[in-house]
Each structure stands twice: as structure tokens, then as C-alpha cells.
C-alpha positions in Angstrom: 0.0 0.0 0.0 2.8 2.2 1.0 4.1 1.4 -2.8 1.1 2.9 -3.8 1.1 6.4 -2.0 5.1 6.9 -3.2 4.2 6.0 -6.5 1.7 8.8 -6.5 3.1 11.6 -4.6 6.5 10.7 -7.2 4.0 11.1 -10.1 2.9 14.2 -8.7 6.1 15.7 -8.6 7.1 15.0 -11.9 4.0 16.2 -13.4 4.6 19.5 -11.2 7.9 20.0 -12.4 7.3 19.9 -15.7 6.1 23.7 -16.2 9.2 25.1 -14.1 11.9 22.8 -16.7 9.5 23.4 -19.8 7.9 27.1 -19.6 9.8 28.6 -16.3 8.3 32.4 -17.8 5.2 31.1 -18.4 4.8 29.4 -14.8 6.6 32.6 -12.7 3.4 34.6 -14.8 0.8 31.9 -13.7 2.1 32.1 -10.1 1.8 35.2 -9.4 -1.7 35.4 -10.7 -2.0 32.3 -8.0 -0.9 34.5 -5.6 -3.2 37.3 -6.4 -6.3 35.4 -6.0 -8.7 35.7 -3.1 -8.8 33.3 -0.9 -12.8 32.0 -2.1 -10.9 31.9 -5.2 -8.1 29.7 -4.5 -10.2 27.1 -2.3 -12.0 26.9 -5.5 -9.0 25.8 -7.2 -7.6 23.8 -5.1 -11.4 22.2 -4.9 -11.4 21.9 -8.8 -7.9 20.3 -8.8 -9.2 17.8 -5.9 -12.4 16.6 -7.7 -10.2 15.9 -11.0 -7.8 13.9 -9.2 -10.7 12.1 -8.0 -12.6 11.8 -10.9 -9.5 10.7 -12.9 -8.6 8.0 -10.1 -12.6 6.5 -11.0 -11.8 6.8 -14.4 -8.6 5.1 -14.3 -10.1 2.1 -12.1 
């Protein structure tokens, strides 16, 4: 099980670094808008990101 959880959390950081190594401008921009959001607005993304994660774990399964 605990196989499991570290192969996730590595996916996840792979799939997080990619912007930084690929587009570094284009994520520093996208960040700081991030940071500019209220903070209704970034529970909302952080929701969003959440329920695709779920969704795409019922989809994969």
C-alpha cells in the first residue's frame, strides 16, 4: 500500500515540475496570478484540482 502512495506523490512531482523545466516564464506569470487570488478563489482551485484527481482515479479504475 505504501508502494502505492510513493508511487503517486512521485508522479505528482514529476507532473509538477514539468512547467518550471519546460515554460519557467510562463509558470513565474501563472504564479503570481496564483498568488493574487482571493482566498474563495483559490479554495475553488484547489477544490477543482481535488475533484479531477478524483474523478481521474474512477476513471482510471
Amino acid at each position: 500500500m505504501l508502494d502505492y502512495w510513493l508511487l503517486g506523490l512521485a508522479m505528482m512531482l514529476i507532473v509538477e515540475g514539468l512547467l518550471p523545466f519546460v515554460f519557467p516564464k510562463l509558470w513565474r506569470e501563472t504564479f503570481a496570478r496564483l498568488v493574487m487570488l482571493a482566498d474563495g478563489q483559490l479554495r475553488f482551485v484547489g477544490l477543482t484540482a481535488m475533484l479531477s484527481g478524483v474523478l481521474l482515479l474512477y476513471w482510471i479504475q
